[in-house]
One Martini backbone bead per residue (centre of mass of N, CA, C, O) as a GRO file, in nm:
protein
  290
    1UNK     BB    1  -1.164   1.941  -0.291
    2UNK     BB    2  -1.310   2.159  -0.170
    3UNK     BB    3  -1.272   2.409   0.068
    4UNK     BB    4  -1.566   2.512   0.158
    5UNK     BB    5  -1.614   2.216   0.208
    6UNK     BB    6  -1.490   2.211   0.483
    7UNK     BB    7  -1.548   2.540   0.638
    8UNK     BB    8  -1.882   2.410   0.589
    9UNK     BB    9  -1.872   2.160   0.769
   10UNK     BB   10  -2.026   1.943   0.952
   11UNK     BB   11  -1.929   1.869   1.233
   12UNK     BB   12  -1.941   1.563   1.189
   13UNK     BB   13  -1.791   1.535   0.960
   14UNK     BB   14  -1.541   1.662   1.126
   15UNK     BB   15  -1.521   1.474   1.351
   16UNK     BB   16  -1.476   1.182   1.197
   17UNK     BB   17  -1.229   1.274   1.039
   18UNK     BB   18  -1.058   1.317   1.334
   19UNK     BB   19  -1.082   1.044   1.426
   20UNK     BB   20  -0.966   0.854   1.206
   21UNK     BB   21  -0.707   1.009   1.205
   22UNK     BB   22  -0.639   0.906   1.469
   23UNK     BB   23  -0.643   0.611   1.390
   24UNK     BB   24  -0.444   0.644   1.158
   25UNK     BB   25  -0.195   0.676   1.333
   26UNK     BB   26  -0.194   0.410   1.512
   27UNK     BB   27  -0.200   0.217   1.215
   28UNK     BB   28   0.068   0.350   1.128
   29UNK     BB   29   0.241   0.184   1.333
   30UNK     BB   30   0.164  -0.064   1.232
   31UNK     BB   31   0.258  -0.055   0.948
   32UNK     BB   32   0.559  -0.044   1.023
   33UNK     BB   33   0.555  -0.319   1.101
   34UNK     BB   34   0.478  -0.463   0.890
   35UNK     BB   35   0.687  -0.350   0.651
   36UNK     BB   36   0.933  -0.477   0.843
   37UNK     BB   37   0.838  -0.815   0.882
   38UNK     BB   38   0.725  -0.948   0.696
   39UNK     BB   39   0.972  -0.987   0.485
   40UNK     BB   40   1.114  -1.138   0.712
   41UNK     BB   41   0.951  -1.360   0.728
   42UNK     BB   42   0.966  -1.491   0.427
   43UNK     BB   43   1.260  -1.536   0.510
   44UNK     BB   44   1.281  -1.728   0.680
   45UNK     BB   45   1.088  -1.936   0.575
   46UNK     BB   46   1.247  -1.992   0.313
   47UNK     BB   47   1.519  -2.123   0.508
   48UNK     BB   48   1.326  -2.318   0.623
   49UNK     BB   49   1.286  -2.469   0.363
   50UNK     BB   50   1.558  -2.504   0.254
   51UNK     BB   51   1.655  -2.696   0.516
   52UNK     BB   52   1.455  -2.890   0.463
   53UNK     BB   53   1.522  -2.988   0.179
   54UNK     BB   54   1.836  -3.049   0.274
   55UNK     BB   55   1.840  -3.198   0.542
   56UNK     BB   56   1.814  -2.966   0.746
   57UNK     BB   57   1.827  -2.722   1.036
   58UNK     BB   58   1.635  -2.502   1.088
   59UNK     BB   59   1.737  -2.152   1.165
   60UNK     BB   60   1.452  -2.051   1.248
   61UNK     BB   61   1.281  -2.113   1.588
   62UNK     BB   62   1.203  -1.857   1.646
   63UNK     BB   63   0.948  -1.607   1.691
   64UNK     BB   64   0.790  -1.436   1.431
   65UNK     BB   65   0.579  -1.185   1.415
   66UNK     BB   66   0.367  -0.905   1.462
   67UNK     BB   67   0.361  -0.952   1.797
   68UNK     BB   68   0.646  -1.128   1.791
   69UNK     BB   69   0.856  -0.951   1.905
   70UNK     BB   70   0.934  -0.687   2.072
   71UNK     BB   71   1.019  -0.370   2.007
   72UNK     BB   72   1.345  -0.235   1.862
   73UNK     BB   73   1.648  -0.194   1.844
   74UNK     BB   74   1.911  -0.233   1.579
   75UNK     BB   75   2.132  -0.168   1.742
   76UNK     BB   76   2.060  -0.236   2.122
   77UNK     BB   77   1.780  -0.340   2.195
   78UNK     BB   78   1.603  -0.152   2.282
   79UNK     BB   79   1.324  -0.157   2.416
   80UNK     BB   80   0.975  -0.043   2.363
   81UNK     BB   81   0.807   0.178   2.497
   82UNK     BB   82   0.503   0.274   2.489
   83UNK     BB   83   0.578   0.555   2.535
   84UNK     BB   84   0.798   0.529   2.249
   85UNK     BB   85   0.480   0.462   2.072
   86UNK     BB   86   0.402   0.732   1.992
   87UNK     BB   87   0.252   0.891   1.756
   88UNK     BB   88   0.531   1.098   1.676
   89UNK     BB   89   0.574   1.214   1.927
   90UNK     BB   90   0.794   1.029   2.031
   91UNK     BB   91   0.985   1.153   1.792
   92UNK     BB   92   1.033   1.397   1.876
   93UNK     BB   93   1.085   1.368   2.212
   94UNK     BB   94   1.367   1.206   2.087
   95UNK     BB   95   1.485   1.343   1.833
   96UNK     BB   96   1.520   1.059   1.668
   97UNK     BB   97   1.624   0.887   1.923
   98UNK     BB   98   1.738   0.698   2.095
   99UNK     BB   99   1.734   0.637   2.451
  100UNK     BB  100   1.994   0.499   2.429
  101UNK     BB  101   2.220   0.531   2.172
  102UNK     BB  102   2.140   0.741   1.964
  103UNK     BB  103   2.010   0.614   1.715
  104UNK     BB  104   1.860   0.685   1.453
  105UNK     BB  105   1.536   0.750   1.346
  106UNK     BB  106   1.358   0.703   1.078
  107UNK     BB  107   1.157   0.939   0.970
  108UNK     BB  108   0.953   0.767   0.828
  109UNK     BB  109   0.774   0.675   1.053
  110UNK     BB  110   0.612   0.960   1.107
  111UNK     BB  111   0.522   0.942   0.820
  112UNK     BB  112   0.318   0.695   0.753
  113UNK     BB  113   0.161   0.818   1.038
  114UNK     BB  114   0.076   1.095   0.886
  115UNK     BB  115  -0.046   0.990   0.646
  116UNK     BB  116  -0.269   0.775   0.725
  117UNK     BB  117  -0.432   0.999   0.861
  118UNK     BB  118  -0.454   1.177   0.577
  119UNK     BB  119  -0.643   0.931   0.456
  120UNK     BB  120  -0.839   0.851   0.682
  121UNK     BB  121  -0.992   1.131   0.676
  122UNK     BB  122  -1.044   1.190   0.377
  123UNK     BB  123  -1.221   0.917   0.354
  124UNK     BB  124  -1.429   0.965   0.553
  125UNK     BB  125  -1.515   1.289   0.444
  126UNK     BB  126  -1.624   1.131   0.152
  127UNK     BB  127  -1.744   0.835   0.277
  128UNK     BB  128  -1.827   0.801   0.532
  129UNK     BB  129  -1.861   0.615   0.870
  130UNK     BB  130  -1.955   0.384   0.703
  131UNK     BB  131  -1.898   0.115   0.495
  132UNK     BB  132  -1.762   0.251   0.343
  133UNK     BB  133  -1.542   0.437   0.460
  134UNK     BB  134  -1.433   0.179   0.579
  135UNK     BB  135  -1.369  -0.011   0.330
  136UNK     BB  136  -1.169   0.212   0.268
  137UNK     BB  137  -0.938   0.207   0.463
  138UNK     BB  138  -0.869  -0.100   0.438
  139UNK     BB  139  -0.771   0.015   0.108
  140UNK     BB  140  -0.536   0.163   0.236
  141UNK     BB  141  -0.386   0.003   0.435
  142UNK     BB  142  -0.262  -0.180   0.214
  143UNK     BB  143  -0.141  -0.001   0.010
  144UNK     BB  144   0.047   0.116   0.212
  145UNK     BB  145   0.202  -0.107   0.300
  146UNK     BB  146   0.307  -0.225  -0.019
  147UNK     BB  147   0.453   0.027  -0.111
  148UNK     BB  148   0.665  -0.004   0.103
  149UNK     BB  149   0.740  -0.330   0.042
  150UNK     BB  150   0.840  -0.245  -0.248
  151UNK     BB  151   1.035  -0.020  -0.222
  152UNK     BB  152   1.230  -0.229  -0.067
  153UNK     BB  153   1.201  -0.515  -0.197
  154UNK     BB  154   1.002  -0.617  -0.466
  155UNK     BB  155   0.744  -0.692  -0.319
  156UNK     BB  156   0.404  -0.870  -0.303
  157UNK     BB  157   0.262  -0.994  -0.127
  158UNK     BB  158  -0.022  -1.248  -0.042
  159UNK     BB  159  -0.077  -1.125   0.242
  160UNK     BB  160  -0.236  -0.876   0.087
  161UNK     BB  161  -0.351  -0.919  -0.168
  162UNK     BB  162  -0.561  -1.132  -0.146
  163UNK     BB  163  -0.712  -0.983   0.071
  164UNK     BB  164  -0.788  -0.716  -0.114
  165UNK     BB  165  -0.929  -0.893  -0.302
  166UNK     BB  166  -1.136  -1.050  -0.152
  167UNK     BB  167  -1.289  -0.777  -0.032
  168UNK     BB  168  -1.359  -0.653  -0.288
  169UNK     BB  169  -1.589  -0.892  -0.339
  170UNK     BB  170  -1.752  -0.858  -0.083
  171UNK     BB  171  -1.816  -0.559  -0.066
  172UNK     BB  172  -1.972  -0.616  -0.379
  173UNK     BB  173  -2.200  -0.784  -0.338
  174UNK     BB  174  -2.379  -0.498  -0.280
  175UNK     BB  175  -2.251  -0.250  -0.458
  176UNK     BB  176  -2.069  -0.036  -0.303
  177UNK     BB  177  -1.887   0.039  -0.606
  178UNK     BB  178  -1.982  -0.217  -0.749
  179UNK     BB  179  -2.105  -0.449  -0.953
  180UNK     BB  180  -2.010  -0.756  -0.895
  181UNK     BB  181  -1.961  -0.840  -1.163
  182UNK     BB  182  -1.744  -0.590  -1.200
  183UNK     BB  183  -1.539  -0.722  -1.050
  184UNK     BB  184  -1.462  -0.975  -1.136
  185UNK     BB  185  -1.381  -0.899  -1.397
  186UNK     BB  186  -1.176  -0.684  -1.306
  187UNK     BB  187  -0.981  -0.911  -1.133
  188UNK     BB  188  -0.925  -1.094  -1.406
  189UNK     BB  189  -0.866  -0.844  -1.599
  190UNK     BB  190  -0.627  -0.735  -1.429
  191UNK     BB  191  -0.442  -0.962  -1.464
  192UNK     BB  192  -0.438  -1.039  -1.756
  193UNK     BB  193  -0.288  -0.807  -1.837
  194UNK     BB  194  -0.037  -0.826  -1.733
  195UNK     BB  195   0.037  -1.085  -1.802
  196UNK     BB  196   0.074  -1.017  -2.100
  197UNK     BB  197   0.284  -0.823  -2.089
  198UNK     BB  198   0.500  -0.994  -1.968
  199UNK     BB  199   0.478  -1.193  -2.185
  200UNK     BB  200   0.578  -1.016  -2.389
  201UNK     BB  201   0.840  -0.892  -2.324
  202UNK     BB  202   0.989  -1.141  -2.268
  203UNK     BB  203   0.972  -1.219  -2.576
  204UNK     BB  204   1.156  -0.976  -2.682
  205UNK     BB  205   1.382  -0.940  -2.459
  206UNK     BB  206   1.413  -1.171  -2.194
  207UNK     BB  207   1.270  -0.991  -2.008
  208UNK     BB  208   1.151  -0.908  -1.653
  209UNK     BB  209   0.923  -0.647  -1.601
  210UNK     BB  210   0.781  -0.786  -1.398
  211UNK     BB  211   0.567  -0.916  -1.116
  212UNK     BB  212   0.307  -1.093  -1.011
  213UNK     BB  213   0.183  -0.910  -0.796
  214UNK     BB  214   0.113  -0.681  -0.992
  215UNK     BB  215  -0.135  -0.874  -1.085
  216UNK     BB  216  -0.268  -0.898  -0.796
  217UNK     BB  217  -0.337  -0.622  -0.779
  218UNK     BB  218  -0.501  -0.544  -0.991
  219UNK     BB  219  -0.693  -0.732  -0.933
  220UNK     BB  220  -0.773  -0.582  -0.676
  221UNK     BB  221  -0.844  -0.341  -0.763
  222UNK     BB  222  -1.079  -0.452  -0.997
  223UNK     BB  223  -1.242  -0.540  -0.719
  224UNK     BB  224  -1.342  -0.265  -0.663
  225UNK     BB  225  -1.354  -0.097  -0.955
  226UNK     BB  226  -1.361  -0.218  -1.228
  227UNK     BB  227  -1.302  -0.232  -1.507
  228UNK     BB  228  -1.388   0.048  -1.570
  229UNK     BB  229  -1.093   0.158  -1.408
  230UNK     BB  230  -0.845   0.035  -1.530
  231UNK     BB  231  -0.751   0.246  -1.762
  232UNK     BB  232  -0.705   0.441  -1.534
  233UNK     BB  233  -0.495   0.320  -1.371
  234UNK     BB  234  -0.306   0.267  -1.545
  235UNK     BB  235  -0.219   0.535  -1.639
  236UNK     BB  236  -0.166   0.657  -1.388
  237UNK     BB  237   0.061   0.476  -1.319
  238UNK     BB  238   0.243   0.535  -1.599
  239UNK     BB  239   0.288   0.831  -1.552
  240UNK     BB  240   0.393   0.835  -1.247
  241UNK     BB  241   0.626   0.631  -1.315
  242UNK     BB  242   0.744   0.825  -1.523
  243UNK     BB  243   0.788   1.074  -1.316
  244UNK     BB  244   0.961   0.906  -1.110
  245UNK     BB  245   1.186   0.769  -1.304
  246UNK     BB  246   1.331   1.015  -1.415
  247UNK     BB  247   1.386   1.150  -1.164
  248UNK     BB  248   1.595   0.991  -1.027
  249UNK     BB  249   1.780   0.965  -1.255
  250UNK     BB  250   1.824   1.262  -1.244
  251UNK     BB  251   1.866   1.361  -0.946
  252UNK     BB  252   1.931   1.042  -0.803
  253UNK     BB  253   2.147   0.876  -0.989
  254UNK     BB  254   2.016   0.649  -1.092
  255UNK     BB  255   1.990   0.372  -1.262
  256UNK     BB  256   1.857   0.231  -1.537
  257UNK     BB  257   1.937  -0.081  -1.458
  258UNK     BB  258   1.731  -0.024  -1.211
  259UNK     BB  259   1.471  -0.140  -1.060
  260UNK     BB  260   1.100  -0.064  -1.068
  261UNK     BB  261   0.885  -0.036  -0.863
  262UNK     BB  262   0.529  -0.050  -0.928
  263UNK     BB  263   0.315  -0.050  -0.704
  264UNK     BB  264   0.283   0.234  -0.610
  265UNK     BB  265   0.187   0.277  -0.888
  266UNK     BB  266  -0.086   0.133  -0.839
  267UNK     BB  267  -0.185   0.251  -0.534
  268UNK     BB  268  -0.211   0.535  -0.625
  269UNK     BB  269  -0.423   0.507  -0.856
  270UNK     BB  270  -0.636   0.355  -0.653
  271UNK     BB  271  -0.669   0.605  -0.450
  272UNK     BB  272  -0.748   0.777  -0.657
  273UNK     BB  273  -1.019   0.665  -0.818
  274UNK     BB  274  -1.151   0.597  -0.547
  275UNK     BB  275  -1.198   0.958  -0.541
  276UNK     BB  276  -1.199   1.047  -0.880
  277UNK     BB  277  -1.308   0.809  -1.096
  278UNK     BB  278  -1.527   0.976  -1.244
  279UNK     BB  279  -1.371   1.179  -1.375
  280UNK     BB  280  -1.131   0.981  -1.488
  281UNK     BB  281  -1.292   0.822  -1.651
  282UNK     BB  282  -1.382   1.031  -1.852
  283UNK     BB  283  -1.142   1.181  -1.938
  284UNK     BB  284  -1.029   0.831  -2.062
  285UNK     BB  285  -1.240   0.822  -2.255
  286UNK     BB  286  -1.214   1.058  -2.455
  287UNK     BB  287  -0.882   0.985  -2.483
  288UNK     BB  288  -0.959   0.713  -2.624
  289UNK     BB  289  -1.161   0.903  -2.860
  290UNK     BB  290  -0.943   1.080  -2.996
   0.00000   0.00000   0.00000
C-alpha cells in the first residue's frame, strides 16, 4: 500500500478507515474476553461431561460464557468498572495494573485492540465501507481471536472456524471475492490437503504433526479465498512458521520437541493473501512453474 496513496486519500475513505480502526478498538476489547473465556467454556464443559458420563454430579453449575459473569481481576476479584474497560486508554491510566490489588495487567490486552484497531482501519481503507469491506472485518476478527487461542492453548475451536468457514460461503454466493464454485471448492480442498498430510506424517513418523482445527481454518480459508489461492496460504503460512519456529527455538530457547501451533500462521497467511492475494497468487505460480 503505497504512502502517496494514503496522504492523497479522499477524506471519506480517510474517515471510513477511522471509523473502522475506532471500532476495532472496541471489538479487540471484546476479543480480549473471547480469546480468554471460550477455552475455558470448552474446559467447564468437557469437566461437566466427563463427570456426567461417570454418573457424578456436573462440578461447574454457574453461568459462565462471554457475557457472564462480569470481568475482573484474577488476582482479587476486583470487579471491572466501565471506567476501567475503555481500549488502551484505561490501562495506560491504570499503568498496568489492578486498581485493587496493583497486580500486572498484561500488556498482552491492549496489544490485541490496538492490533485489531490497525487491522480494521487498513482492511476498510483497501475494501471500502460496503460488504465487501465490511465481510473483511469479520474475517480478521475471527482470525485475530483464534491466532491467540491457539497460541494459548494450542486448539481452534469449532465455534470459530465453523463460523468463518459458513460466513466465506455465504459472502461468495454472489462471488465478493471468488465464484461461489471456487469457494466451495476452495473448502473441501482446503481440509481435504492438510487431512492427507496429517496422515502421511502419522504414518511415517507415528506421531500427529498438526490438529484437526487445522484442517478446518484452512478450509475456511479456502471458503473465503478459493482454492486457487490455497497454494499461495500454504507458502505463506509454512515460510512464516519456520522462521517463527526457528527464532524461538534459537532467541528464546524453546525446546525443540515442543509442539508450535500452526493456525496463527495460517491466519497470518490468511489475511496477507486476502490483501496482496493477486500479486502473490501470481508470484507462487511462477515459483512453482520454475
Amino acid at each position: 500500500m503505497p504512502v502517496e496513496s494514503f496522504l492523497f486519500a479522499p477524506p471519506a475513505t480517510l474517515g471510513a478507515a477511522l471509523v473502522a480502526a475506532l471500532f476495532g478498538l472496541l471489538v479487540g476489547s471484546f476479543l480480549n474476553v473471547v480469546i480468554y473465556r471460550i477455552p475455558k467454556m470448552m474446559q467447564l464443559e468437557s469437566d461437566n461431561y466427563v463427570a456426567q458420563e461417570s454418573g457424578r454430579e456436573p462440578p461447574h453449575t454457574g453461568r459462565f460464557n462471554l457475557m457472564v459473569p462480569r470481568s475482573a481481576c484474577p488476582h482479587c476479584g476486583h470487579q471491572i468498572t466501565a471506567m476501567e474497560n475503555i481500549p488502551v486508554i484505561s490501562w495506560l491510566v491504570l499503568r498496568g495494573k489492578c486498581r485493587s490489588c496493583k497486580a500486572p495487567i498484561p500488556v498482552r490486552y491492549p496489544a490485541v485492540e490496538l492490533f485489531t484497531a490497525i487491522v480494521a482501519g487498513l482492511l476498510v481503507w483497501t475494501f471500502g465501507s460496503g460488504v465487501m469491506g465490511l465481510a473483511t472485518l469479520l474475517f480478521a476478527f475471527l482470525l485475530i481471536a483464534m491466532t491467540f487461542i491457539d497460541f494459548d492453548t494450542q486448539l481452534l475451536p469449532d465455534d470459530l472456524t465453523y463460523p468463518l468457514l459458513w460466513a466465506g460461503l455465504l459472502v461468495n454466493l454472489n462471488g465478493t471475492f471468488v465464484p461461489l464454485q471456487d469457494a466451495v471448492i476452495g473448502a473441501a480442498a482446503g481440509y481435504l490437503v492438510l487431512w492427507a498430510v496429517y496422515w502421511l506424517f502419522k504414518l511415517v513418523t507415528g506421531k500427529e504433526g498438526m490438529g484437526y482445527g487445522d484442517f478446518k481454518l484452512l478450509a475456511a480459508l479456502g471458503a473465503w479465498l478459493g482454492w486457487a489461492m490455497l497454494p499461495t496460504v500454504i507458502l505463506l503460512s509454512s515460510v512464516v512458521g519456520a522462521i517463527v519456529g526457528i527464532s524461538l527455538i534459537v532467541f528464546a530457547k524453546r525446546g525443540r520437541d515442543k509442539p508450535i501451533p500452526f493456525g496463527p500462521y495460517l491466519a497470518a497467511a490468511g489475511l496477507i493473501a486476502l490483501v496482496w492475494g493477486e500479486q502473490l497468487g501470481r508470484f507462487t505460480q511462477n515459483l512453482l512453474a520454475a
